[in-house]
N, C-alpha and C positions, 0 to 999 in steps of 0.2 A: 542589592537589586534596586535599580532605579525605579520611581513610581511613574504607573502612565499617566501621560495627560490628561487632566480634568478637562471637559467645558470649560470651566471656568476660566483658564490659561489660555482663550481662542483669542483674546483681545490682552494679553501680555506681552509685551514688547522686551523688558530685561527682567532684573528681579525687582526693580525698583519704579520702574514704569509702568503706568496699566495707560490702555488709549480709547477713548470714546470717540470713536467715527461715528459722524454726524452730516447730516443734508441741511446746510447753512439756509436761513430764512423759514426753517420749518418750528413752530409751537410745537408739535407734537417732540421732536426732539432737545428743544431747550427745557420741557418739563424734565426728561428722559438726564439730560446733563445734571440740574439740579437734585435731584434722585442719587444718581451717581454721587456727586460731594456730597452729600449728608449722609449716603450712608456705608464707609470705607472713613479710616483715618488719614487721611489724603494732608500731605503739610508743604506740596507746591502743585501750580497749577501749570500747564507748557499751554502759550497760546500760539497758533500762528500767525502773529503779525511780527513788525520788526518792531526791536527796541525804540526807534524813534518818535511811535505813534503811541507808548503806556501812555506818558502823562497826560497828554491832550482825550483820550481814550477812557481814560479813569475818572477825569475830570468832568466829562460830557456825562456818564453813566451816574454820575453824583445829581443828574441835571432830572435824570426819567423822576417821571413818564414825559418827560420834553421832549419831542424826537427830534436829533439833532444827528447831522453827519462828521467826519473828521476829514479833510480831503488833503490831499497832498499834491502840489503841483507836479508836474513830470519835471524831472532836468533835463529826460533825453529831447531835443530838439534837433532830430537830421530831417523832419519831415515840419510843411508848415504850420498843422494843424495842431492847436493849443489841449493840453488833455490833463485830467486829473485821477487818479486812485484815491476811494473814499472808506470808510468802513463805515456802514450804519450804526448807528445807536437804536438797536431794536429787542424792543422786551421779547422777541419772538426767537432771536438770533441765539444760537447754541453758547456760541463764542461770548455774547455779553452776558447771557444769562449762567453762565463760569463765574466769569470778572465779578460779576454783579455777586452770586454767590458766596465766592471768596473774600469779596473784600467784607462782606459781615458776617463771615466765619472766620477771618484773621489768619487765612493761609497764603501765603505768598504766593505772588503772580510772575510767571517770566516769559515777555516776550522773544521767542525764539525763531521768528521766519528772517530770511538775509532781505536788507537793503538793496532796492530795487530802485533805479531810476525812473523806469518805468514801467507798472505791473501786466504782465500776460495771465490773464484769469479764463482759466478751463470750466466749462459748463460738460452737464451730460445728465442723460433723461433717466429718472431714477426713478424705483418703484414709489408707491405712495406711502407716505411716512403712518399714514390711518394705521396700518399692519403691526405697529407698534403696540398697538393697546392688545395684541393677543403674541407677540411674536417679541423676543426679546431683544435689546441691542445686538446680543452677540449672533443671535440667527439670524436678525435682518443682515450683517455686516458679512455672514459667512454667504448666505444665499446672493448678496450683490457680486462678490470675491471675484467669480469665475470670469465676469464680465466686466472690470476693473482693467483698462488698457494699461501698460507699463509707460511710464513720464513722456517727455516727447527730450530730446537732446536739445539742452542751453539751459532757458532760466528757469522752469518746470524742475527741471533736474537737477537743474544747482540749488535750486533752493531745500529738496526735499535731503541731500547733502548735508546738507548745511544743517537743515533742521535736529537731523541725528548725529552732529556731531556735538551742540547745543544740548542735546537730550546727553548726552555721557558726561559731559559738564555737571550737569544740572546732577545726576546720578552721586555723584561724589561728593555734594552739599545737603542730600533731601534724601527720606529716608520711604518716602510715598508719593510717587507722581504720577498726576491725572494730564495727562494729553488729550487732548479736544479737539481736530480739525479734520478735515472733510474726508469725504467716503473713498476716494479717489488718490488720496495720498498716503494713507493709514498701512496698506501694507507694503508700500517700497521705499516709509521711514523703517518699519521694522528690519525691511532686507539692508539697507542703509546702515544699520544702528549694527544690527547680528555683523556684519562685514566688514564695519569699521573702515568708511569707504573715508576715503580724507578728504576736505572742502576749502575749494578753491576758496582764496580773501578776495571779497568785491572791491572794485574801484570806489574809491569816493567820490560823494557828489553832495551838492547842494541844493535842499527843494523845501519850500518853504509849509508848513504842516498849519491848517487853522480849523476850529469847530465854525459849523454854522445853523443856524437855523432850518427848518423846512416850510415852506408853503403849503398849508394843508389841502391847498387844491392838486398838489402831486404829490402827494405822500404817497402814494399807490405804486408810485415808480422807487418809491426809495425802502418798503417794506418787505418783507417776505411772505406776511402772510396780509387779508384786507387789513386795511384799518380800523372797520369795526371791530372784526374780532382780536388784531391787535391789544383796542382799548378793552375789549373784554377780559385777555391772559391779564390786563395790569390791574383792572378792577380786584381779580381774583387773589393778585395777592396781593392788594393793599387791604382786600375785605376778609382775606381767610377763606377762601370759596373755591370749591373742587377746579381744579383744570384740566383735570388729564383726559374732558372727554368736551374740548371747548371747539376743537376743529370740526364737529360737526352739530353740539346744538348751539355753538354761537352763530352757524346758519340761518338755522333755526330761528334763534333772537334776530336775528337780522332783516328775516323777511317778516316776521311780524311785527319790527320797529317799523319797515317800508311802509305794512299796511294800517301803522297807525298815521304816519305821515300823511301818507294818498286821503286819510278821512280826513283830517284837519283841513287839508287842499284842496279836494274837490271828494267830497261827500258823498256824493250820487253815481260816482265811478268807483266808490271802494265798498259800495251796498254788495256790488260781482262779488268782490273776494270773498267768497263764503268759507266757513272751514272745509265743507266739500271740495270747492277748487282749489284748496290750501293741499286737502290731501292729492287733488290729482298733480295738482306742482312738484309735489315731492314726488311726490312717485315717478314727473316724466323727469325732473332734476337727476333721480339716479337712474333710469336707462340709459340717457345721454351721458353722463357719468361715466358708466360701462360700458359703455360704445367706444368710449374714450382710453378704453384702459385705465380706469382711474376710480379709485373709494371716493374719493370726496370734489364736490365739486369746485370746477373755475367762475371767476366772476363771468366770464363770455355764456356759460354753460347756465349760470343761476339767471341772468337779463334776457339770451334766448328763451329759454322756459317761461320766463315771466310776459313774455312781451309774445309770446303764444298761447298761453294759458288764459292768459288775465288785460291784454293790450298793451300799448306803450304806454301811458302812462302809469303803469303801476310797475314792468321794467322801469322806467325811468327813477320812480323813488327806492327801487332794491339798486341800482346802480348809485343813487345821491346818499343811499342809507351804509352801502359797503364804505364810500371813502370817506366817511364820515369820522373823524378819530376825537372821543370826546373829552381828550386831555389839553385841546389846543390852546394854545395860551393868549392875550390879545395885544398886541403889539403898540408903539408909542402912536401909530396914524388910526388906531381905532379898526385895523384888520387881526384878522386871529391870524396865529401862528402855530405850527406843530412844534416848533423850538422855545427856549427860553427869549425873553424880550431882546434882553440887552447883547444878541447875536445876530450877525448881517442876513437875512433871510437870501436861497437859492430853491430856484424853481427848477424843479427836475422834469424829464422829459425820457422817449424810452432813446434809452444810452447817449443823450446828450442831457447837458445843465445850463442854464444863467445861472452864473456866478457871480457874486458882487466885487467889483475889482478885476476880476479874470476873463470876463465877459462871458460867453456861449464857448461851451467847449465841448469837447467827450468825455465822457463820465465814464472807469470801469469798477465795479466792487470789488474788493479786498478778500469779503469771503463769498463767493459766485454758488449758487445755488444749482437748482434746478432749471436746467433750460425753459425759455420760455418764447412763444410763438404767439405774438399782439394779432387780433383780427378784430375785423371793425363791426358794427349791426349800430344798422339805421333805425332810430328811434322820432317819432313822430307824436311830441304832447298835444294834450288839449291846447289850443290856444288858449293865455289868460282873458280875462272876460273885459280888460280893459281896452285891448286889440279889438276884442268882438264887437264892440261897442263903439270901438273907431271906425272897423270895416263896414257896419252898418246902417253910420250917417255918410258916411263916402259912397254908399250905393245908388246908382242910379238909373230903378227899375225901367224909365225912358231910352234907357241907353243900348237897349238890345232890341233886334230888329229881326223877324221869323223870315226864312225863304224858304215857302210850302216844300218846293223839290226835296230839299234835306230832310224838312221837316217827317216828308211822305215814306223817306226809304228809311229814317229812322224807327216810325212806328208801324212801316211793314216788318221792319225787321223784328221789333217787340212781337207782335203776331205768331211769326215763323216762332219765335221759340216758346210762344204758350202752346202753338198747334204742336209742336215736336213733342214738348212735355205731356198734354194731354195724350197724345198717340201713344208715349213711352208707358203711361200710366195702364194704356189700357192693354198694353204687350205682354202683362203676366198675365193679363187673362184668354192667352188666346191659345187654340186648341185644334186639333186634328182629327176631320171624320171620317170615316170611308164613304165614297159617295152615292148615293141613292137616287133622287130625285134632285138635286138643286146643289150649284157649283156654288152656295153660299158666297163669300170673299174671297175665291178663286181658288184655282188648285196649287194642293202643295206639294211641288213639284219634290222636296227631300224628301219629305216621308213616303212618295207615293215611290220611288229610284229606291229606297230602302228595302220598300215592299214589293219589288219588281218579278220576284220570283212568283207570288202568288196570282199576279195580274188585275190586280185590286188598283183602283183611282183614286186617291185623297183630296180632299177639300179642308181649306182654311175656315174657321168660325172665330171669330174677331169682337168679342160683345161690345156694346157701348163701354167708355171709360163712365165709371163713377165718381161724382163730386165735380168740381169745377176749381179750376187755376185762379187764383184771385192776384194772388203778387208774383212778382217773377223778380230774383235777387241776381244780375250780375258780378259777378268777381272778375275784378281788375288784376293785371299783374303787373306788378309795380316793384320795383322802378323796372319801367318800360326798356325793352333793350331794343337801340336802334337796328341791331340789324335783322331782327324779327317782325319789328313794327316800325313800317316806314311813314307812314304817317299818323297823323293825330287828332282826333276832334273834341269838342265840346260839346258834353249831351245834358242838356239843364231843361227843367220843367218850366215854360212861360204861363201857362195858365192852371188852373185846379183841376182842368178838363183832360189836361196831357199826362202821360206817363212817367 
């Protein structure tokens, strides 16, 4: 009598393969991979890249915490536009932190994806990797299952072919193998692998493979998770220091590295951040969050909050404190580098690169993560005080000139809105009588139609507003949109006298 299926057997591909489907660029699952190899006697590892790209690959991950990419020119050229396929070197990346694992556990590495001229990389919006810390590989990988579209026909399909024909190879040499690649391919190698589907031989081609550096001003574009917390997963294991719970207090560190910065900088604008506004940040950090559909938050979601909570300028140092990566190394002209020195620095952009030698091309990643959707927010600092100080002598109080007219409908208009305000003030206190002697502040024509049946008269009573209006605070809506606001003026106080 055959035995039933364990759990355990949900992520068993033969008797000799076990596979770790994983969300490429996420920390939470490169911890979840390393976990995996140490604890199973695992004596090869299946990556999904092609053979061409170990050595340069291996080499690079000898280089961290340097962030460095591997890129590959395209060969295909029927179109004119110049493109490259890259693989990160990211301590966050499922895939490197295998390599990485393996290679100082001494288990061999086989790259097993087909050579590709030119890569077609599939995105798609996955739940939040957070779920990990209560939910196990195999229940996150069972609960995405249903929603896992079947390959698309051509290189998608050939590859994942290919990959399970590479796995029956690898089977016949290894007595214990860990596969590691994306959420999305995981179970149509297995159908692949069970079916013993046969894989067409790629065309040959020529495409030249090089490591290069990163510009830590776009690291942001070439990481999967920020770069602070980046440098925090690598802190953790160069220092021995917990990580399996970094994707949300390295937040945490994050926005309290911002508001040690914001004090160094301007002193009298980080007095606001009090831990009280610290706790309202967080707190509006996860509504938005969950509005989002999302455990944990995006950089757009942490500098929104911030730059409502607390202004722009204190968004602006959780923004400079996120892509901050503190491994960068400092290059031969006296700039820092997220690479090793003695590699050609490439400035990344979203899905294009400067390349050095290649020029500006399109950039697509090797292991494509979680979809992602760039939006913009207008940040507004303090100006530095050496500007202030130039706009200051350049002013020229003689240089403005009052015309009463203007002058007149401006500060009628200030009037109208203290008169509206005190009126509003005094509108909670007013009240309905039946009438007697005296139509006080006139009759109240609703309540008296309410009470029409009895034949009764209501009057308004209206008391004085208590207190007095002393400031009256406009709010501007900015940025102005032209076709709401057709014109524009300039309202500036000329004397101590004016408003």
């Amino acid at each position: 009598m055959s035995q039933r299926p364990a759990a355990d057997d949900f992520l068993t591909i033969g008797p000799r393969i076990r596979v770790m489907p994983i969300i490429h660029g996420s920390g939470d699952f490169a911890v979840r991979v390393r976990e995996e190899l140490l604890s199973r006697p695992y004596d090869c590892v299946a990556i999904p890249l092609p053979p061409s790209f170990q050595d340069d690959v291996e080499e690079a991950i000898e280089r961290l915490p340097a962030i460095s990419i591997v890129a590959q020119l395209d060969a295909d050229r029927d179109d004119a536009e110049t493109g490259f396929s890259f693989v990160p070197i990211d301590p966050c990346q499922g895939v490197i932190a295998a390599l990485r694992t393996a290679r100082g556990e001494r288990i061999a590495r086989a790259f097993i994806d087909m050579e590709t001229p030119r890569f077609e990389a599939h995105h798609a919006v996955f739940p939040d990797p957070y779920a990990l810390k209560r939910v196990s590989p195999a229940g996150f990988a069972a609960a995405v299952l249903p929603t896992i579209p079947p390959p698309r026909p051509g290189q998608h399909a050939a590859r994942i072919a290919w990959m399970a024909a590479r796995l029956r190879e690898l089977e016949a040499r290894h007595r214990a193998i860990l596969l590691v690649c994306s959420l999305l391919d995981w179970p149509w190698i297995r159908d692949a692998y069970r079916r013993r589907r046969d894989a067409a031989e790629p065309d040959p081609f020529l495409a030249p493979i090089q490591t290069f550096g990163v510009d830590p001003a776009t690291l942001i574009f070439a990481l999967g998770e920020l770069p602070f917390v980046t440098g925090l997963y690598e802190r953790g294991r160069r220092e021995l220091e917990p990580d399996d719970n970094l994707s949300v207090d390295g937040v945490k560190e994050m926005v309290l590295q911002a508001r040690d910065r914001l004090k160094a900088k301007l002193p009298k604008v980080a007095q606001r951040v009090t831990p009280q506004l610290l706790g309202i940040y967080f707190r509006y950090v996860r509504n938005l969050s969950l509005i989002e559909r999302r455990l944990t938050p995006d950089l757009y979601t942490l500098v929104v909050a911030a730059q409502q909570t607390a202004g722009d300028d204190f968004a602006l140092a959780v923004a400079e404190a996120a892509r901050e990566y503190p491994y960068a190394e400092i290059v031969g002209d006296g700039a820092p580098s997220a690479g090793p020195s003695d590699l050609p620095v490439l400035r990344m952009g979203i899905d294009r690169a400067d390349v050095p030698a290649w020029g500006m091309a399109r950039m697509v990643s090797r292991l494509p993560g979680q979809a992602l959707s760039w939006r913009s927010c207008e940040l507004r600092p303090k100006p530095p005080e050496r500007d202030r100080k130039l706009w200051k002598q350049r002013w020229d109080p003689y240089g403005m000139c009052s015309w009463p007219p203007e002058d007149d409908r401006i500060e009628s208009f200030h009037r109208h809105v203290r008169d509206q305000a005190k009126a509003i003030l005094g509108a909670d206190l007013a009240r309905s009588e039946k009438f007697t002697t005296s139509v006080m502040d006139g009759i109240d024509i609703r309540e008296t139609l309410r009470n029409w049946h009895t034949g009764d008269l209501y009057v308004k009573i209206i008391p004085p507003s208590r207190g007095t209006i002393e400031v009256v605070v406009f709010l501007f809506d900015l940025p102005a949109d032209p076709r709401v606001y057709t014109s524009r003026a300039t309202w500036f106080a000329e004397h101590q006298e004016e408003s």
